[in-house]
C-alpha positions as CSV (number, residue, x, y, z in Angstrom):
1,X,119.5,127.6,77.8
2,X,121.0,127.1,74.5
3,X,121.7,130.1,72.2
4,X,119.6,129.2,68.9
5,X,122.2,131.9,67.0
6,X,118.7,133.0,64.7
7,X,118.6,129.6,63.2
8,X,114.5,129.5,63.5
9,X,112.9,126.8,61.6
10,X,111.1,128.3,58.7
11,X,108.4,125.3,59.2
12,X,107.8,125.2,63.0
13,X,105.5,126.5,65.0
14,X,106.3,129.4,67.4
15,X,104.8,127.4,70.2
16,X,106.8,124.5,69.4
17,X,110.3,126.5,69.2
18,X,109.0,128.6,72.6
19,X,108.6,125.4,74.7
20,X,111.6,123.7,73.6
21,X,113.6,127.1,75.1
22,X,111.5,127.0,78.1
23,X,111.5,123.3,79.0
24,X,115.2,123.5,78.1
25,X,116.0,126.3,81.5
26,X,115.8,122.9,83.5
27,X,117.5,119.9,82.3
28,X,116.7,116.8,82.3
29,X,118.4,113.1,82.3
30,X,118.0,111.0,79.8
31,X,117.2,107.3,80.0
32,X,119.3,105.1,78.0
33,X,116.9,102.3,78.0
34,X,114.7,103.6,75.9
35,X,117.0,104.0,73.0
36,X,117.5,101.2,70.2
37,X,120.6,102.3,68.8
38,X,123.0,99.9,66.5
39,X,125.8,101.1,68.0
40,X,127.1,101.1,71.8
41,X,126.8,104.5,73.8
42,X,126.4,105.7,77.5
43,X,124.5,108.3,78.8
44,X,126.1,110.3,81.2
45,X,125.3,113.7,83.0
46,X,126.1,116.7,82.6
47,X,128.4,116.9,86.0
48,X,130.6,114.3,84.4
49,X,130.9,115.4,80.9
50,X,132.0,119.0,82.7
51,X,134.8,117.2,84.7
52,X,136.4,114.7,82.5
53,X,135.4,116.9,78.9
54,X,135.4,120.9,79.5
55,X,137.8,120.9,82.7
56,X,140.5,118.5,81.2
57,X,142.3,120.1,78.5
58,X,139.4,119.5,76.0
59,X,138.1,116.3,76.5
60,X,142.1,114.5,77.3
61,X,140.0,112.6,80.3
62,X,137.1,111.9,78.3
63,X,139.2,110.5,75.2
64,X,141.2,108.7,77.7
65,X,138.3,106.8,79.0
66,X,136.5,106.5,75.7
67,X,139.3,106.3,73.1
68,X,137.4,105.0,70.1
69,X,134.7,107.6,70.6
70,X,133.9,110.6,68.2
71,X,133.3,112.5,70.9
72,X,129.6,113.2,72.1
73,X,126.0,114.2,71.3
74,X,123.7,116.4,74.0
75,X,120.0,117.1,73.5
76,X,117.7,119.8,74.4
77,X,114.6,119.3,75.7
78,X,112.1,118.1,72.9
79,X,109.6,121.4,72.5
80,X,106.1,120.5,70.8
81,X,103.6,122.6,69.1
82,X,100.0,122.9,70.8
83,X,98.4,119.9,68.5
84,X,102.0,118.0,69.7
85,X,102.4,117.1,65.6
86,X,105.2,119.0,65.7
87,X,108.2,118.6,67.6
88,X,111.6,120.9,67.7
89,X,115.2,119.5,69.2
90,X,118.6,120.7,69.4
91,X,121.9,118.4,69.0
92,X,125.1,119.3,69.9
93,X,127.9,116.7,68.6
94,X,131.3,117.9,70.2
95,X,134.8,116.1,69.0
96,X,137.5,117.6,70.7
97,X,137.9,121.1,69.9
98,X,135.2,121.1,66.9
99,X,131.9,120.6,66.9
100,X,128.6,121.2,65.4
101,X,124.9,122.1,66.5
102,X,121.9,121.3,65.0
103,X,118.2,122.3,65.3
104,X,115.5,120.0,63.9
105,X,111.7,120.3,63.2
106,X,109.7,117.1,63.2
107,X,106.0,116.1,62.1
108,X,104.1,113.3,63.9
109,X,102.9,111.0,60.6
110,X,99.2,109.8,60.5
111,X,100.6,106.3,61.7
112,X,101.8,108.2,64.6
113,X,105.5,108.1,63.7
114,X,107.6,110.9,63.6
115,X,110.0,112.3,60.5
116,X,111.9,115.5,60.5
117,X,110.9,118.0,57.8
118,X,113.4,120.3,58.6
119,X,117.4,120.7,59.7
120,X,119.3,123.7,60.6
121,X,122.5,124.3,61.5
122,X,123.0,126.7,64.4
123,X,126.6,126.6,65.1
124,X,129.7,125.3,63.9
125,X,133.4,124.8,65.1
């Protein structure tokens, strides 16, 4: 599970933040295809990022086969509040030896579209 450092979202629901740390004890993959992204990217798991990112001199491997790459982005779980109109989601962007984390609420819209009402930063390297 990832460490939320006591960044809570003032906004969010408790039942929203508890299911995002529960779903989040077992991983899931995520499918590229569903994403509509103006930019190119490739989702890999996290088996791969381990051996050619964290077990490679920080990420020599994984610059090596993606040199123009800022590095990479990793989701939690989304976590949703009992009425699912909110939703709370970590990202992770890692760049080498730096990094950032991230922790966002978002509210489902009466059209049934979702914005985010709230960001916090939860760690920072």
């Amino acid at each position: 599970m990832r460490p939320l450092y006591g960044a809570s979202l003032s906004q969010a629901s408790a039942f929203a933040e508890w299911d995002l740390r529960v779903k989040d004890l077992s991983p899931r993959k995520l499918d590229g295809r569903a994403l509509h992204l103006p930019f190119a990217f490739e989702v890999t798991s996290n088996d791969e990022l381990d051996r050619i990112y964290w077990h490679n001199s920080a990420g020599g491997a994984f610059t090596a086969k993606h040199p123009h790459s800022l590095g990479y982005v990793d989701f939690s779980r989304i976590g949703y509040s009992l009425g699912r109109d909110q939703a709370v989601v970590q990202m992770d962007h890692m760049c080498g030896l730096c990094g950032g984390g991230y922790y966002f609420l978002l509210e489902r819209r009466e059209d049934g579209s979702w914005t985010v009402t709230e960001t916090r930063m939860t760690w920072i390297s």
